[in-house]
C-alpha positions in Angstrom: 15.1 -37.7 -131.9 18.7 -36.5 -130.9 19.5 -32.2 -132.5 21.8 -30.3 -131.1 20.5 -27.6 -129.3 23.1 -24.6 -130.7 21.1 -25.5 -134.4 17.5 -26.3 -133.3 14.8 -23.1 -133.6 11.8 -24.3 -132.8 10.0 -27.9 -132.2 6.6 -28.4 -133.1 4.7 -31.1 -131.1 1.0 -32.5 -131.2 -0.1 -36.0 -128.9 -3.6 -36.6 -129.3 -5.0 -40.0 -129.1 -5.5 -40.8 -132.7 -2.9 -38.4 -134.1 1.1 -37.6 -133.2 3.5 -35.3 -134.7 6.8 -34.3 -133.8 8.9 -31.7 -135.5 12.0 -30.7 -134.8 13.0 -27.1 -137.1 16.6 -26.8 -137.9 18.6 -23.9 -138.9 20.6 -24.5 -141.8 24.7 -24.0 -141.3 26.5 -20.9 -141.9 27.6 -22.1 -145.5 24.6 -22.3 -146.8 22.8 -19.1 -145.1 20.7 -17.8 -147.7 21.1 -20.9 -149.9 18.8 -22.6 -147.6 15.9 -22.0 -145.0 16.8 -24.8 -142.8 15.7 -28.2 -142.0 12.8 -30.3 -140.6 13.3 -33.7 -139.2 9.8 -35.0 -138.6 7.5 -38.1 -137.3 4.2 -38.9 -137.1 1.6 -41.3 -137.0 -2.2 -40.3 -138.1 -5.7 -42.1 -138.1 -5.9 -40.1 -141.6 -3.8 -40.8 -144.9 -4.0 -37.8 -146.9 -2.9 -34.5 -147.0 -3.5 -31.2 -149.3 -0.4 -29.6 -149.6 -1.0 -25.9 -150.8 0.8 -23.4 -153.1 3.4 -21.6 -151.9 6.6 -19.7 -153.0 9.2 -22.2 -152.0 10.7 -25.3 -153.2 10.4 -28.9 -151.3 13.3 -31.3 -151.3 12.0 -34.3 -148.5 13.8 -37.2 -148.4 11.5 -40.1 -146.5 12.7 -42.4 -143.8 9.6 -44.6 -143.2 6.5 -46.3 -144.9 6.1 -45.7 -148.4 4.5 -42.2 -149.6 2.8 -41.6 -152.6 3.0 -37.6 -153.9 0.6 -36.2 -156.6 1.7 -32.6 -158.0 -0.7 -30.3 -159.2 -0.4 -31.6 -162.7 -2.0 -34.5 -161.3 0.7 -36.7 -161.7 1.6 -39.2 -158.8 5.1 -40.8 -157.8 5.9 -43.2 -155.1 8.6 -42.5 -152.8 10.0 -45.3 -150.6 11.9 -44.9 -147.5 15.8 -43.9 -148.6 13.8 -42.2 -152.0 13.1 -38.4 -152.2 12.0 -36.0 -153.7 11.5 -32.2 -154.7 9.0 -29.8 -155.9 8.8 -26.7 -157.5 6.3 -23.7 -157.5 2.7 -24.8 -157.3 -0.2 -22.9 -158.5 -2.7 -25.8 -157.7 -2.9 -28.0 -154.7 -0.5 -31.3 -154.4 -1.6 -34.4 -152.2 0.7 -36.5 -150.0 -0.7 -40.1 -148.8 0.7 -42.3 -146.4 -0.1 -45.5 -144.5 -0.4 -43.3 -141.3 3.0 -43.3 -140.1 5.5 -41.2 -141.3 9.2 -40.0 -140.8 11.9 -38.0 -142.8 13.9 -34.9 -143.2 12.6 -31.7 -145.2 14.9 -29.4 -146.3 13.6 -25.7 -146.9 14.5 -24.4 -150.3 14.6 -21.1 -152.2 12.8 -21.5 -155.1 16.3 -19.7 -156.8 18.2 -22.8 -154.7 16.6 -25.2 -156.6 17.4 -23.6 -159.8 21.2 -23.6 -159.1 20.2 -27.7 -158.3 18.8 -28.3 -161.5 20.8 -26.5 -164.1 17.5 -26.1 -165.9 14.8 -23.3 -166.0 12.1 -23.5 -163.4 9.3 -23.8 -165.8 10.6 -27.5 -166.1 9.5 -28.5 -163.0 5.9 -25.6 -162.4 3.2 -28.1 -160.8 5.1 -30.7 -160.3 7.2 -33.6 -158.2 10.5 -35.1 -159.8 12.0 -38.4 -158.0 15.5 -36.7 -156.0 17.6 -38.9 -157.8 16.4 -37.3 -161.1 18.0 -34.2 -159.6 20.9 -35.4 -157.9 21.5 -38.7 -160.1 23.2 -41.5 -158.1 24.1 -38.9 -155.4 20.7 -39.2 -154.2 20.4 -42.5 -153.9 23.2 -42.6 -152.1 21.8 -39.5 -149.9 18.9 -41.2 -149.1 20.6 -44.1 -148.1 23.1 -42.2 -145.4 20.0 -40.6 -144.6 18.4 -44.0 -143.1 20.9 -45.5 -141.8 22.0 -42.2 -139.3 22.0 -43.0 -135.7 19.6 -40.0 -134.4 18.8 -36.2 -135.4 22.1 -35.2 -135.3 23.9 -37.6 -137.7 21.1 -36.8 -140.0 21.3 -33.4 -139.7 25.6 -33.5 -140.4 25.2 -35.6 -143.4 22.5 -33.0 -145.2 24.9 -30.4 -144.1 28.1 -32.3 -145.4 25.7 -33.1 -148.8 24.6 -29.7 -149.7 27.7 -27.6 -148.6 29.4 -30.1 -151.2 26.5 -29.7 -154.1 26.3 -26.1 -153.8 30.1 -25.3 -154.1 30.5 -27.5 -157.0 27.7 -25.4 -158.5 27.9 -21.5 -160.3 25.2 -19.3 -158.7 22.8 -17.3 -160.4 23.8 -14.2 -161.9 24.1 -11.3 -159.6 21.3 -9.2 -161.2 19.3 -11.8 -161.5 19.3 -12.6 -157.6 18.7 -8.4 -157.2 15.7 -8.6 -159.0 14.0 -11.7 -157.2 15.1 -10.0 -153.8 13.0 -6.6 -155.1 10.9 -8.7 -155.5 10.1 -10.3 -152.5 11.1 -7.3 -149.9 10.2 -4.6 -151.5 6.3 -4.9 -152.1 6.0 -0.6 -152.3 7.9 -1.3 -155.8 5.6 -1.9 -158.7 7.0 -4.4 -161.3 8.0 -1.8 -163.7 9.8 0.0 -161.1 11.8 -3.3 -160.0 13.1 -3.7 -164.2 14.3 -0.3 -163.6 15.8 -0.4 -160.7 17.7 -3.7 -162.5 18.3 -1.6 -165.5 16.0 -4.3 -167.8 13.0 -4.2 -169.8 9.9 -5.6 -168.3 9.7 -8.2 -170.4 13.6 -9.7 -169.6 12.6 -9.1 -166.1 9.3 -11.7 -166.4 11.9 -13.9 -168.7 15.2 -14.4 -166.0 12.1 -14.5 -163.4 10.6 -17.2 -164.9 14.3 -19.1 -165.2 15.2 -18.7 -161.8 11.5 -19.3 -160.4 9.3 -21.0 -162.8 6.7 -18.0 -162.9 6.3 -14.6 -163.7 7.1 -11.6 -161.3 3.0 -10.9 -160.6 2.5 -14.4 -160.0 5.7 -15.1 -157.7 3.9 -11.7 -155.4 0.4 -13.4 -155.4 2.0 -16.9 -154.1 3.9 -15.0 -151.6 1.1 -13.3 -150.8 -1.1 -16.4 -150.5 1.9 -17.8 -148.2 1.5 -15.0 -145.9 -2.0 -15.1 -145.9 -2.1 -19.0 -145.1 0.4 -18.6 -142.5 -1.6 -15.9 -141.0 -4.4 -18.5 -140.7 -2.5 -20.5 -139.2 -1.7 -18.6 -136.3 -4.4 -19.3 -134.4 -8.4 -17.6 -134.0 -9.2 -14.5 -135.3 -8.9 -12.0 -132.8 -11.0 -8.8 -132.1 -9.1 -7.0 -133.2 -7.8 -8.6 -136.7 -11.2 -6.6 -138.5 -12.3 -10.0 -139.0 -11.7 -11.7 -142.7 -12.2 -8.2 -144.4 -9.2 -6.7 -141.9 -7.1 -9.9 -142.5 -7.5 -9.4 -146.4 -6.0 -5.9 -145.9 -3.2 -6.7 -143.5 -2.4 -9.3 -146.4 -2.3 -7.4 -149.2 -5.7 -8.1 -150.9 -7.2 -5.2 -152.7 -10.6 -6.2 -150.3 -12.2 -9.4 -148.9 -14.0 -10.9 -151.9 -10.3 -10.5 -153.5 -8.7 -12.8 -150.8 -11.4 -15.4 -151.4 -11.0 -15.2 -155.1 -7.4 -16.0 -154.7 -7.8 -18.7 -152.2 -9.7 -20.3 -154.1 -7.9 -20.4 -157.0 -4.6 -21.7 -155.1 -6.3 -24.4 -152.5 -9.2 -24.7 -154.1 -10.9 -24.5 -151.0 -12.8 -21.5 -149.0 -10.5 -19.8 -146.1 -13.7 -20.9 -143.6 -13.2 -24.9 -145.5 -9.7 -24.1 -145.0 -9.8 -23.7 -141.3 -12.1 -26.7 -140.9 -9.9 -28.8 -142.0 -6.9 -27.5 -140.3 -5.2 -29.5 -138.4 -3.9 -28.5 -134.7 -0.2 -27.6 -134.0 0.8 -26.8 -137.5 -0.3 -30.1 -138.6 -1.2 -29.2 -141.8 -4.1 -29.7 -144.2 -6.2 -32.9 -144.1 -7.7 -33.6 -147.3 -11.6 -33.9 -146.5 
């Protein structure tokens, strides 16, 4: 796997005897700062086939480059993607599983949940809990994506044609209103705000600030804060062993913004549908992900 070092951030890595991963973490170009959070190019082979894939407060667009995958949203509903195919997902509130043959390869681009909106067109409540085929998205453009996508030489042909792609989609493409884009940034960095202080500060009622959140996300300001928090929270995990001095679980649910400890596990539950102790069992190492049990 070929990246040019000036874009590459970070590379994740795992040999084990059974299981292999390599990840390569790409930042995205300079025309699309802030329209995008970068790329992944990944492989992997795996003695297991299935992944949980967990809420969280961004959007998925993966195209795949190997063995057939199948997806299955958290509405349940599944779709095949074969190499060349791809897909993208919006907010989650429950779990999604990915399966595999054991070997995988593909790129993943990170999205902003407001990126994907501007790619749709549509409201993001189309697309809550679910997985849509990229080519349902991008219409023949993404089949034709995909297909550049497979046949590139190495990382860095890849990596150019997703950067040539995009630049072009996103230019051809109005942005979301100004305002709009203010109140999603309130709320995100500016957890001190209350809701009803962020629809001031915007100049809106509370209830057009849930309405052009829910456009440009798919849910609701409270919810978009508790999946962000639940991100944190996961990545945290993540991370490595509690330490001394973390406080333990009832110290990590602070530091993450949980009222207390039987909060956090509330929560987690409700979004992996799994304990945080389950969680970390079935961890896998070197930001491997989730095995599903």
């Amino acid at each position: 796997m070929t990246v040019p070092s000036s874009r590459l951030v970070s590379v994740r890595r795992h040999d084990g005897p059974r299981d292999a991963w390599h990840v390569a973490n790409l930042a995205p170009p300079p025309a699309l700062s802030g329209l995008l959070g970068g790329y992944a190019d990944y492989r992997e082979r795996t003695s297991f086939t299935t992944r949980r894939e967990l809420p969280h407060a961004q959007a998925v667009l993966i195209v795949n480059l190997a063995e057939p995958i199948g997806i299955v949203g958290g509405d349940g509903r599944p779709i095949t993607v074969r190499a060349g195919e791809g897909f993208v997902a919006g907010a989650h509130l429950a779990p999604a599983l990915s399966r595999s043959g054991g070997t995988q390869a593909g790129m993943h681009v990170f999205l902003p949940l407001s990126s994907l909106r501007r790619l749709l067109g549509c409201p993001l409540t189309e697309v809550v809990d679910r997985v849509v085929p990229l080519d349902a998205v991008l219409g023949p453009a993404g089949g034709r994506l995909g297909q550049a996508l497979a046949e590139a030489p190495d990382g860095a042909g890849r990596m150019a044609i997703l950067d040539e792609a995009l630049t072009r989609r996103f230019a051809a493409l109005p942005g979301l209103p100004r305002a709009q884009m203010h109140a999603l940034a309130l709320l995100r960095d500016r957890p001190d705000l209350d809701i009803a202080d962020v629809a001031r500060e915007i100049g809106w009622s509370a209830k057009h600030l849930a309405a052009r959140v829910k456009d440009a996300l798919g849910v609701g300001p409270r919810t978009y804060r508790r999946l962000l928090r639940f991100e944190a929270l996961t990545k945290r995990l993540g991370a490595g062993p509690l330490d001394e001095g973390s406080g333990g679980w009832a110290g990590i649910a602070i530091d993450a913004g949980y009222c207390d400890q039987s909060h956090m596990i509330r929560e987690f539950r409700e979004f992996a549908r799994l304990t945080p102790g389950q969680y970390l069992a079935q961890s896998l190492p070197d930001g491997g992900g989730l095995v599903e049990a």
